[in-house]
Structures are given as structure tokens and as C-alpha cells.
SEZA-180214 format. One record per residue: x, y, z of N, C-alpha, C in turn; residue in three letters. Coordinates in pm, whole numbers, padded with zeros to 5 digits, always signed. Example, Ala and Ser with C-alpha at 12.3 -4.5 7.8 and 13.67 -1.06 7.14 Angstrom:
+01319-00569+00780+01230-00450+00780+01320-00330+00780ala;+01285-00225+00708+01367-00106+00714+01290+00003+00787ser;
END
This chain:
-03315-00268+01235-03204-00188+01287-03258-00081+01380unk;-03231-00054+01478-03263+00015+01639-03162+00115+01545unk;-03241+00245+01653-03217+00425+01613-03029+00418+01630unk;-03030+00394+01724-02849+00395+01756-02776+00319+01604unk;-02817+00225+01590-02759+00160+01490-02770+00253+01358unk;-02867+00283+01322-02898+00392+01198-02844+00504+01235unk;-02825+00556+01355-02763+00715+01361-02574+00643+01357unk;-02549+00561+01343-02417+00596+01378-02362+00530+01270unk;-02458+00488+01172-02439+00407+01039-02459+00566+00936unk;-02522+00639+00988-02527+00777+00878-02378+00865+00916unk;-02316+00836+01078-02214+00921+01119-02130+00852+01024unk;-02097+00718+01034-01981+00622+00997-01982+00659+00848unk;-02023+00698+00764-02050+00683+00602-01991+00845+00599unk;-02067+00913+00694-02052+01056+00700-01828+01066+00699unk;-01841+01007+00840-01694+01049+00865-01598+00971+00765unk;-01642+00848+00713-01520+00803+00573-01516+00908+00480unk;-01605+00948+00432-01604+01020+00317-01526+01209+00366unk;-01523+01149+00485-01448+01309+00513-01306+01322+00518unk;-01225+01153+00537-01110+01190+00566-01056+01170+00427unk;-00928+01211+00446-00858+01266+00315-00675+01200+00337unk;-00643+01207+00234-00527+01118+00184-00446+01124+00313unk;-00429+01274+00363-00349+01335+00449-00343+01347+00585unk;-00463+01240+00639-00553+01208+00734-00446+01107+00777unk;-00425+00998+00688-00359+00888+00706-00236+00882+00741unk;-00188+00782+00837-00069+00831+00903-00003+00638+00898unk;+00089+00643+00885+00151+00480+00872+00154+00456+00989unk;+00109+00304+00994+00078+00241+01212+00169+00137+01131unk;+00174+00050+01081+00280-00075+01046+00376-00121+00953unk;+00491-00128+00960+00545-00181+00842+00498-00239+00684unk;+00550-00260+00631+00491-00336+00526+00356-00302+00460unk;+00235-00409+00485+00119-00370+00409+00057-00308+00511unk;-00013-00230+00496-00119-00140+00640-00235-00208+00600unk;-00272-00252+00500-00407-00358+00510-00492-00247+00554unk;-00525-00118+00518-00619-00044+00580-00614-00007+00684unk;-00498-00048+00754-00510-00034+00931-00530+00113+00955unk;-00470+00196+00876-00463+00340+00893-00582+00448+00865unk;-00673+00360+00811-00800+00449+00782-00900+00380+00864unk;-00848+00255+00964-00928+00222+01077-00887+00312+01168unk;-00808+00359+01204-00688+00412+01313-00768+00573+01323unk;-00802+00654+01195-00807+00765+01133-00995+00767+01177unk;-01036+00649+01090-01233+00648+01144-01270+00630+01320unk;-01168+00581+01390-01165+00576+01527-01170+00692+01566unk;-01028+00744+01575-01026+00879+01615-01115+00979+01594unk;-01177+00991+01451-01349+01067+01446-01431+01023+01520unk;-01443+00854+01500-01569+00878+01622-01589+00913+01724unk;-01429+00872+01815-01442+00928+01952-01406+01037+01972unk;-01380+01132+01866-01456+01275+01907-01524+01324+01882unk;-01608+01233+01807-01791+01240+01774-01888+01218+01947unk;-01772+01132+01982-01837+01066+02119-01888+00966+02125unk;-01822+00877+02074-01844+00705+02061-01730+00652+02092unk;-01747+00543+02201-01650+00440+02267-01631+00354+02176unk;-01526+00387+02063-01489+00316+01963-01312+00280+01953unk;-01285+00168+01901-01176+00110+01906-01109+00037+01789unk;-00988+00000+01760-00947-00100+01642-00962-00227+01756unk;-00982-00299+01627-00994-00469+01770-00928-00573+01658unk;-00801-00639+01733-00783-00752+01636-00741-00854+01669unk;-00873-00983+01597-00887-01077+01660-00810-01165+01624unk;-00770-01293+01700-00674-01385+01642-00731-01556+01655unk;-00700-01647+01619-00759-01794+01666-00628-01834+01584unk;-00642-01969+01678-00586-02098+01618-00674-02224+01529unk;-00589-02248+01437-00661-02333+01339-00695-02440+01414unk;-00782-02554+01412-00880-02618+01446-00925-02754+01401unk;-00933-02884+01356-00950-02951+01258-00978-02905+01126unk;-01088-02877+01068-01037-02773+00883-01054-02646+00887unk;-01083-02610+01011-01079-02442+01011-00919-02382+01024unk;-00903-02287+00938-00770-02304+00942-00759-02140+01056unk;-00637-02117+01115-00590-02021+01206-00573-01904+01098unk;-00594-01761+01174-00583-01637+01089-00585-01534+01189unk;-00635-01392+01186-00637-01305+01239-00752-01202+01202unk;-00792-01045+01226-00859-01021+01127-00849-00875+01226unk;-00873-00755+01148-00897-00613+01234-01020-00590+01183unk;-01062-00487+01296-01181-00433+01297-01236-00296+01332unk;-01352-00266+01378-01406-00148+01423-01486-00181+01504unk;-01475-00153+01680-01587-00205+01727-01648-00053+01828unk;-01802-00008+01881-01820+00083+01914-01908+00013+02044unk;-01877+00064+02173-01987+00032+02244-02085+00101+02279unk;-02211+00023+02289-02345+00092+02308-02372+00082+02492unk;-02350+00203+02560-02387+00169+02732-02513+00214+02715unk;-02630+00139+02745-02778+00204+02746-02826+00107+02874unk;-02899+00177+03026-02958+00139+03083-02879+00007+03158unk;-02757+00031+03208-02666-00018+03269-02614-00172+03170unk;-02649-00213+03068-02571-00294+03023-02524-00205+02866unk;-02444-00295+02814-02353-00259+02698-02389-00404+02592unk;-02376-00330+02474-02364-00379+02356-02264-00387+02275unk;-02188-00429+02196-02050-00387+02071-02143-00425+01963unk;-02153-00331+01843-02212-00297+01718-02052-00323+01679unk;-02042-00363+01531-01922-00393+01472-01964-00283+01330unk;-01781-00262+01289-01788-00166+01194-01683-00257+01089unk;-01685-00298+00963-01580-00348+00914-01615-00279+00769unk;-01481-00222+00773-01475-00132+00634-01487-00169+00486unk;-01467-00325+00504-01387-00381+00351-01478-00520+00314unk;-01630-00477+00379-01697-00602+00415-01693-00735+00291unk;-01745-00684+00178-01788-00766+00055-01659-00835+00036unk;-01536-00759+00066-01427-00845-00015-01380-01024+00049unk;-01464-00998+00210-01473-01152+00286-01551-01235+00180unk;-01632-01219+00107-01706-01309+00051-01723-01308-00093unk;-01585-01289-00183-01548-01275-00324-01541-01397-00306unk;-01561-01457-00435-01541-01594-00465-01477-01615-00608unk;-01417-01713-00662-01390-01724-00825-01526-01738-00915unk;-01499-01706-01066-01618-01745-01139-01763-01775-01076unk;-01796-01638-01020-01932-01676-00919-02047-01664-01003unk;-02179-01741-00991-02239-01713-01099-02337-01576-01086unk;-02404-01551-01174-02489-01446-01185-02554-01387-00997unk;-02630-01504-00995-02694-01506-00855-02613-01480-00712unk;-02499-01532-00714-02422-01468-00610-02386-01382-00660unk;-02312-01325-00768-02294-01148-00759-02388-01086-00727unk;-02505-01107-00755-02637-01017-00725-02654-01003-00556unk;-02583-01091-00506-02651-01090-00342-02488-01033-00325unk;-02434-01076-00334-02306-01020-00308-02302-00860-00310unk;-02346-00799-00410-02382-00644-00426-02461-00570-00385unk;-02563-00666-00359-02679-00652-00210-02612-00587-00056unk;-02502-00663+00005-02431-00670+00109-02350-00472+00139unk;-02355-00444+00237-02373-00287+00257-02183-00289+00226unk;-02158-00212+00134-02026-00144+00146-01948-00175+00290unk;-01988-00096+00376-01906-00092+00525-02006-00186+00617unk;-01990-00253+00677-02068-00317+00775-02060-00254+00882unk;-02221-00174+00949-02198-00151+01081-02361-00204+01164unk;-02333-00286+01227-02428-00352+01288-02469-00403+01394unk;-02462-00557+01465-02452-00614+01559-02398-00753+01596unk;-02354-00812+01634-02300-00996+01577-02396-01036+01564unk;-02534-01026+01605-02618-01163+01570-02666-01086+01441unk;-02684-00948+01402-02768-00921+01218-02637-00980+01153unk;-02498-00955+01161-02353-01065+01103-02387-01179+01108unk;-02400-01258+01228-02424-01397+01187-02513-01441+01058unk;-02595-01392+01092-02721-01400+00963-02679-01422+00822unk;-02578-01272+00836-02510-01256+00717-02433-01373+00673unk;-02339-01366+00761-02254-01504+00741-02307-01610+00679unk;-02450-01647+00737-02477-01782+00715-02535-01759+00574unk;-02604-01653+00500-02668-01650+00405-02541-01673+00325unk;-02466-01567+00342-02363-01569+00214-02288-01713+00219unk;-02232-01788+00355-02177-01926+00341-02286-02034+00216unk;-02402-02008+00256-02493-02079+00137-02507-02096+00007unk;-02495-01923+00006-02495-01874-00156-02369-01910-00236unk;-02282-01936-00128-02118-01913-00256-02124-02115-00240unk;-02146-02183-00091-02154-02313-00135-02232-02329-00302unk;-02353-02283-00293-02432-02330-00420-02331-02270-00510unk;-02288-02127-00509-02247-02101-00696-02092-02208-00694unk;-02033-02241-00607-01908-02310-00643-01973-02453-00611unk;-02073-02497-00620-02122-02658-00658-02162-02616-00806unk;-02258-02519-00859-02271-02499-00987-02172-02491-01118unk;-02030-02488-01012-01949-02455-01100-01831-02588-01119unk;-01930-02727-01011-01780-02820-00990-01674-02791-00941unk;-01653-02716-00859-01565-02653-00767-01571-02658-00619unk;-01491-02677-00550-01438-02749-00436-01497-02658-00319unk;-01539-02671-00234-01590-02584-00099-01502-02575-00011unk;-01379-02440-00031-01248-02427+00069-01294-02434+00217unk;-01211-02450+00294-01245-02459+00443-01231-02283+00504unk;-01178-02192+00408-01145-02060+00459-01310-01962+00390unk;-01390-02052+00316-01527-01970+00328-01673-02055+00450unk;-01649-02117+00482-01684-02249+00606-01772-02083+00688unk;-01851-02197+00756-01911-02015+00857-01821-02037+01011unk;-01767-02138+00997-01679-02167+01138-01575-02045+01144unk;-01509-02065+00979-01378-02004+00969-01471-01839+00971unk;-01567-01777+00867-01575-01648+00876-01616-01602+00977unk;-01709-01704+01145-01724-01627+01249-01594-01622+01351unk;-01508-01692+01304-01412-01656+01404-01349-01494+01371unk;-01395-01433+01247-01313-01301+01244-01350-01241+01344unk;-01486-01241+01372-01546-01152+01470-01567-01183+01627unk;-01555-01313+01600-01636-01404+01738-01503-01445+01817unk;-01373-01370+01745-01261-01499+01833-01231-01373+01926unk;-01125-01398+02053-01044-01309+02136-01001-01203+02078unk;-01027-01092+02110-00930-00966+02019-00882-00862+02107unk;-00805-00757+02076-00762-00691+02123-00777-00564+02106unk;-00864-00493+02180-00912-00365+02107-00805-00222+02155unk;-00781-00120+02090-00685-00038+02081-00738+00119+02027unk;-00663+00209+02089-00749+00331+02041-00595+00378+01917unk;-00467+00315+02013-00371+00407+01914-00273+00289+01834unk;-00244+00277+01721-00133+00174+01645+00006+00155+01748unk;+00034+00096+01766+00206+00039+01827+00324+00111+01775unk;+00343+00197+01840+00471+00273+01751+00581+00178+01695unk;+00592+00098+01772+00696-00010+01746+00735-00113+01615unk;+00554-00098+01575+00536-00179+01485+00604-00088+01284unk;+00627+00034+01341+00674+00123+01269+00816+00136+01208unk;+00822+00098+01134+01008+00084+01072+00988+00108+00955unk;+01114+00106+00881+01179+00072+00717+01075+00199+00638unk;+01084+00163+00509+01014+00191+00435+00894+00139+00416unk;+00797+00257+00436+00648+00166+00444+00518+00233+00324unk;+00624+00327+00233+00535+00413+00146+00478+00327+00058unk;+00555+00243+00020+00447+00175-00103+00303+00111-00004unk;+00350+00034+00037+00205+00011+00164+00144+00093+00119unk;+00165+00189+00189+00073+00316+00260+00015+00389+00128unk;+00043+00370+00000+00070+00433-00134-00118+00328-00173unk;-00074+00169-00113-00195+00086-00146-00340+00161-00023unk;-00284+00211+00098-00417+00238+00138-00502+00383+00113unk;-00403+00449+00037-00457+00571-00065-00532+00511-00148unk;-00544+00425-00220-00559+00388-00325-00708+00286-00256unk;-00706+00266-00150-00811+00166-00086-00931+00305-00027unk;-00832+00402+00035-00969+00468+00076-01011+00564-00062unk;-00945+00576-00150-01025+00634-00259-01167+00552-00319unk;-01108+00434-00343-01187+00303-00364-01344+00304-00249unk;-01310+00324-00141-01370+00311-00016-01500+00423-00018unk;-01466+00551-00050-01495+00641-00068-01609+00678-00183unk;-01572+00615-00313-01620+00619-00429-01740+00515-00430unk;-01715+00349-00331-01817+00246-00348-01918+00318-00217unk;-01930+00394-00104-01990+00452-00057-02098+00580-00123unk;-02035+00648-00201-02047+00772-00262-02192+00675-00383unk;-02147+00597-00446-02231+00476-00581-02388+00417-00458unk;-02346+00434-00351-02445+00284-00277-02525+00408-00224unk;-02498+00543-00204-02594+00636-00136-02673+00671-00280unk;-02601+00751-00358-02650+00732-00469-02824+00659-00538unk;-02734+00520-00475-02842+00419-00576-02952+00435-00422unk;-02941+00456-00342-03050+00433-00219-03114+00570-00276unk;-03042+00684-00257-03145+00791-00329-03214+00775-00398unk;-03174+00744-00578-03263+00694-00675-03376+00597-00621unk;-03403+00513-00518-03511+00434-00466-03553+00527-00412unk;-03522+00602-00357-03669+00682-00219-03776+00702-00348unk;-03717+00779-00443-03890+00805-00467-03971+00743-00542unk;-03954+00607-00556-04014+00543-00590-04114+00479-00417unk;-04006+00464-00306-04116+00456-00199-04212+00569-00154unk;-04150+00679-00200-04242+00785-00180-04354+00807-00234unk;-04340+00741-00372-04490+00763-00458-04560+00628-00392unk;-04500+00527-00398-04604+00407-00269-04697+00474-00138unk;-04548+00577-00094-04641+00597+00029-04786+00671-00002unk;-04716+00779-00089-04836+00865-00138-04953+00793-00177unk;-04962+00700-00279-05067+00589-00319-05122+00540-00155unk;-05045+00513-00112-05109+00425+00039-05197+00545+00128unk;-05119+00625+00119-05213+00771+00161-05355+00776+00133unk;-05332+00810-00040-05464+00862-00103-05566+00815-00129unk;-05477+00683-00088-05646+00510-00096-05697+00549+00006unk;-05617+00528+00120-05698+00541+00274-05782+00660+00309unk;-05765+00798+00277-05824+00889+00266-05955+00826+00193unk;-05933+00794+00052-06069+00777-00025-06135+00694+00013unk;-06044+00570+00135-06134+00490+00205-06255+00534+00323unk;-06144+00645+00377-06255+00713+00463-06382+00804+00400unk;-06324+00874+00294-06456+00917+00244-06551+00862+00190unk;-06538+00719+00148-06635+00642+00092-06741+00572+00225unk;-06642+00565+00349-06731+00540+00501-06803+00635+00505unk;-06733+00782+00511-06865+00866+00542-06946+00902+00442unk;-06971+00869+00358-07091+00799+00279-07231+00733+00338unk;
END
């Protein structure tokens, strides 16, 4: 992971955990599916100063790939006259829940970063590992390999036409939309808390690399003093 990617992966963790119930503002009818705490992490970044956007992509189904849609977070990188899009997706792990998974895919499954913010080709990767892992635990289990965990179907979330947007569609705004909006309280608390657990557990590791480094230190030192010998 390149410096840009790590500085804006410490902003992105930084700015979820900052916004607050009251932050959130209803963009759609019905279920907001999170849309509103995409809508809410946008607006921080780009007045952090990142060319960031909601983007949502759509395809048509395909021989067994079936048609869907999907929103996102995308930020562009302008460095040295070309551009990059790093992707941000808030709700990453829940693409790759599976039924009765065995031991071994939960373990990699919990591996996988809370929020994804990265690049499409470190995603692809992803994709393809996890398409592997859940084929094997649902062959272990005699269970059928759906066409909606396929790596065809999970790169089209990212890889298909989308539409990127800084503000929600007023239009899309009607009726009663509190219970929705009642579920994405309840998502960025969730959101908030599995961020808050994953820094946590990365803390508890540093110092265990720290005493490595130290060891790697104090050999090499004693290596040199045993040269000048």
C-alpha cells in the first residue's frame, strides 16, 4: 500500500468514527442501505480535500451472472498528470457472508479490513481469494456454488458503469422514511464499534512487532561488535 493509500485509509477510519447520528440526513425513500453515511463520509472528505464521490454502479445480468447494482465511495488520486480511483466501501465483509461457513473461512473472512479503501487491482485479489475460500467451505459443506458469489458477479460491483455524485437526488425523497433511516443509525453505530474492535486489535500487535524490531536491532549491533573484534 503506497503513502496516499495509508494516509487516507487513517483519514477514512478517522472521519467515520466522527460522524454522529445527527450527521445523517435521509437521500431515499424506503431503505437508505447506508446511502446516508456514504453521502455524510463524502462530504468530510471533500473538505478534507479529496476528490471524492458516491458512485453507483449498475449491469445487466448475463448468462449466470445475474444483473444488480451496488454504491460506493470512490476518491481520485491526480499525481503527475495522470489519475487513479482508490475505492472506499463501507460494509465490505458483509459481500462475502456465506451460510454455515466453516471454521477456515470465518477466519479469513475476519482477516478482510472492516471498510475497504484501496485500489481495483489490491480488490481484485481480494475477490479472487475470498471467491475460493467460500467455493471450498460450501463444497465442504455439500452445498451448491450460487452464481451471486461467482468473481464475475462480485467484480461487476466495482468494475461495471457507475455514476458518481457528490449530492443524493432530492427527488428520490418522499413518504415516510424514518424507519429506514432508524436501520442506518443502527448500521453506523455497528460501523463505528467494528472499526473502534479492528484498531484496537492492530494496537495490541504493535508491540509485539516492536519487541521483533528491538531483537533485530540488538543482534545487529552485537553483530557489529563481534566484527570489530
Amino acid at each position: 500500500m503506497g503513502q496516499y493509500e495509508t494516509d487516507l485509509l487513517s483519514v477514512v477510519h478517522s472521519l467515520i468514527l466522527s460522524i454522529s447520528e445527527t450527521d445523517l440526513h435521509f437521500v431515499k425513500s424506503g431503505s437508505c442501505n447506508a446511502s446516508c453515511i456514504r453521502y455524510s463520509l463524502v462530504k468530510l472528505l471533500r473538505l478534507s480535500g479529496y476528490d471524492a464521490a458516491v458512485c453507483t454502479s449498475s449491469w445487466q445480468g448475463s448468462g449466470k451472472v445475474p444483473g444488480g447494482d451496488h454504491e460506493y465511495i470512490d476518491v481520485v488520486n491526480y499525481n503527475n498528470g495522470s489519475s487513479e480511483r482508490l475505492i472506499i466501501d463501507i460494509d465490505f465483509r458483509s459481500h462475502f457472508e456465506i451460510a454455515r461457513a466453516v471454521d477456515c473461512y470465518d477466519r479469513i473472512l475476519n482477516s478482510l479490513p472492516v471498510v475497504y479503501v484501496g485500489s481495483l487491482t489490491t480488490l481484485k485479489q481480494l475477490l479472487q481469494l475470498m471467491v475460493e475460500a467460500a467455493r471450498s467451505s460450501l463444497k465442504q459443506n455439500s452445498m451448491p456454488f450460487p452464481p451471486w458469489r461467482s468473481l464475475a458477479y462480485l467484480q461487476s460491483k466495482w468494475h461495471s458503469p457507475y455514476q458518481r455524485k457528490l449530492f443524493p437526488d432530492e427527488h428520490n425523497i418522499s413518504g415516510n422514511v424514518s424507519s429506514g433511516h432508524k436501520q442506518c443509525n443502527g448500521h453506523l453505530r455497528h460501523l463505528q464499534s467494528s472499526l473502534q474492535s479492528e484498531s484496537e486489535t492492530e494496537r495490541l500487535l504493535k508491540p509485539i512487532n516492536i519487541v521483533g524490531d528491538r531483537r533485530l536491532k540488538f543482534d545487529r549491533r552485537r553483530q557489529s561488535s563481534f566484527r570489530a573484534f
